[in-house]
Every structure is written in structure tokens, then in C-alpha cells.
C-alpha positions, 0 to 999 in steps of 0.5 A: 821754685821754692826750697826743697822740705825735708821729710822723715818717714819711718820704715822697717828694716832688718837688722842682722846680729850673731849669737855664741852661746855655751852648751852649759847654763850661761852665766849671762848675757853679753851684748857687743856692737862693732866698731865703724867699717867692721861687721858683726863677724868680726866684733864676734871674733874679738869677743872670742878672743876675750879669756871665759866669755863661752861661758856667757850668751853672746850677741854681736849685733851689726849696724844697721847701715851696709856698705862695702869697702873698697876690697869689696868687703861688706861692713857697717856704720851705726849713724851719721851726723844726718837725722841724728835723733831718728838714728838714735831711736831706731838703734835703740829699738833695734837692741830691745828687739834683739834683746826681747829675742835672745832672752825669749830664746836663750832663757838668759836675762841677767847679769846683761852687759853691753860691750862697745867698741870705737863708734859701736862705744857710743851705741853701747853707752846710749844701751846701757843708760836708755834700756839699762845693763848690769855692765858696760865695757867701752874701750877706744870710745868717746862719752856721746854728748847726749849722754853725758847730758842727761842730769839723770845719767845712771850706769853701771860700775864700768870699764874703760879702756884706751891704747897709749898710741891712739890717734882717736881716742886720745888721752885728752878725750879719755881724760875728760870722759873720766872727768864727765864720769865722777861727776855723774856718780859713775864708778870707771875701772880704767885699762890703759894699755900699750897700743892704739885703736884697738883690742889690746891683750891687757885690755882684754884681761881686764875685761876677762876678771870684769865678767868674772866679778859680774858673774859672781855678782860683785859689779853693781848693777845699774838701777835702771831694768 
């Protein structure tokens, strides 16, 4: 018997996001992508938590892979190593979709920032630099090498944020996505804070003045729309 040939086949699916928006004109629109094993609800209730983000449209967008937990919980995961690049590309469509949707029924276009979280970081990297943003904000994620990659790299003025006791996001790897940042022309604002592999109140703090300064249109765009 010879070896088995490995095909690819595209295929539609559906997708499942949660939408928050302010009864006044939004001031924006934020969009947030969870973290591995979470889920949109609970990416939304960290969003909540983050001081003046009512004032924005606020899309919290799950991963387009289910799977339950050991309690019987239903979370997702964004991507694995396998069929890398067909994931990739389906993430992103998945997000222009959803972003074609909310603008259309929100009437909300801009400032557009994209909020990442731990696995969701890399989604929210990859948003920002393939579709374009005029913020991003990526706390306890790596720099996707496929990004940091690209010689045309353009993202907006950006936060970073890591926990002190993270055993994920360690202070080596925030220091070399610093590092792989400057040399890209991205301008980082950093919050570290006491903590680990999580949403620390400090961070989210710095977040809340990051959309502030967004709203009031002080962060710099990026040039890609």
C-alpha cells in the first residue's frame, strides 16, 4: 500500500462572536479575541471589567474551534501547528466577516482597535497587521513569527502588557518582542505589572487611558485600512 496523500478541502462554517454596544454614539469599535480554553463570554466579561470601554461597540469574537473541558465546559482554541497557513487564512476571513457585519449594523468604523489576549494575542497581531487597526493592545502574547517576519510590518502605536510571575509570557520573550518591535518602527507602550497569566488591574488601567487617548484620536493610526 503506498503512503497515504494529505488533502485540504475548504469548507464553511460558522463562527460565533458577542457584540456590547453603548445606547449613545460609540466612540469606536474594539474587537477582542480570547485567550486558549476560554470562550467569547468570558473574553467579554474581561472587556467589561476595563474602566470606559461601554463607550465603545465591543465585539468579542471565539475561536472557531469548540471543544469541552474536562467539567464540560465549551471553550475554544484559535489554531494548531497543523495546516498552519489554511488557519491563518481562515482566521482572518472569519474577522473581516465579522467586521463587515458589525460596521454595516453598529454604523461604527473607526477608531478600530484589536484587543488580544495569551493565544488570542497572535490573532489580534496577525488582525492588526493583514487587515489594519488604528490600535492594538496584546497583553500576555508572543510576537507570531509570521509577523515579525514581514519586512513590510505596519502596526499601530500598541500596548503591551505582561504579569511579573508569568510562567508563559516570560520576561525573556516580552523582552525580545520589544526588541523585534523597535526594530520594526513599532512604537510599544509597556505594562508590567505584579502578576501572572492574566488580566491584572494595572494593566487594565493602562488600557483604559490607551482608549482614551484612541477616542480623542492621539494614538497614530496604522497606515494600512
Amino acid at each position: 500500500m503506498t503512503n497515504a496523500v494529505v488533502r485540504a478541502i475548504a469548507v464553511t462554517t460558522h463562527g460565533r462572536y458577542l457584540v456590547m454596544a453603548p445606547a449613545e454614539t460609540p466612540a469606536g469599535l474594539i474587537v477582542g479575541f480570547h485567550g486558549y480554553a476560554e470562550n467569547a463570554e468570558i473574553h467579554l466579561e474581561a472587556l467589561r471589567a476595563i474602566p470606559g470601554i461601554d463607550r465603545f461597540v465591543v465585539v468579542a469574537v471565539q475561536a472557531l474551534h469548540p471543544f469541552y473541558t474536562r467539567e464540560q465546559r465549551i471553550v475554544a482554541s484559535w489554531m494548531t501547528r497543523q495546516d498552519r497557513d489554511f488557519a491563518i487564512a481562515d482566521n482572518l476571513a472569519y474577522v473581516r466577516q465579522v467586521l463587515e457585519i458589525v460596521r454595516r449594523e453598529y454604523s461604527v468604523d473607526s477608531p478600530l482597535a484589536f484587543v488580544g489576549f495569551s493565544q488570542g494575542g497572535a490573532m489580534a497581531y496577525r488582525a492588526a497587521a493583514r487587515i489594519g487597526a488604528d490600535g492594538l493592545i496584546i497583553l500576555a502574547a508572543d510576537l507570531p513569527p509570521d509577523v515579525a517576519a514581514d519586512p513590510g510590518l505596519k502596526l499601530p502605536k500598541m500596548l503591551l502588557g505582561r504579569g511579573t510571575t508569568d510562567p508563559w509570557y516570560t520576561a525573556d520573550k516580552y523582552d525580545a518582542d520589544r526588541a523585534a518591535l523597535a526594530r520594526a518602527g513599532i512604537v510599544v507602550e509597556s505594562s508590567v505589572f505584579e502578576g501572572g497569566h492574566e488580566w491584572g488591574e494595572q494593566f487594565r488601567e493602562a488600557l483604559s487611558r490607551y482608549l482614551e487617548r484612541l477616542a480623542g484620536g492621539d494614538v497614530p493610526p496604522s497606515q494600512l485600512h
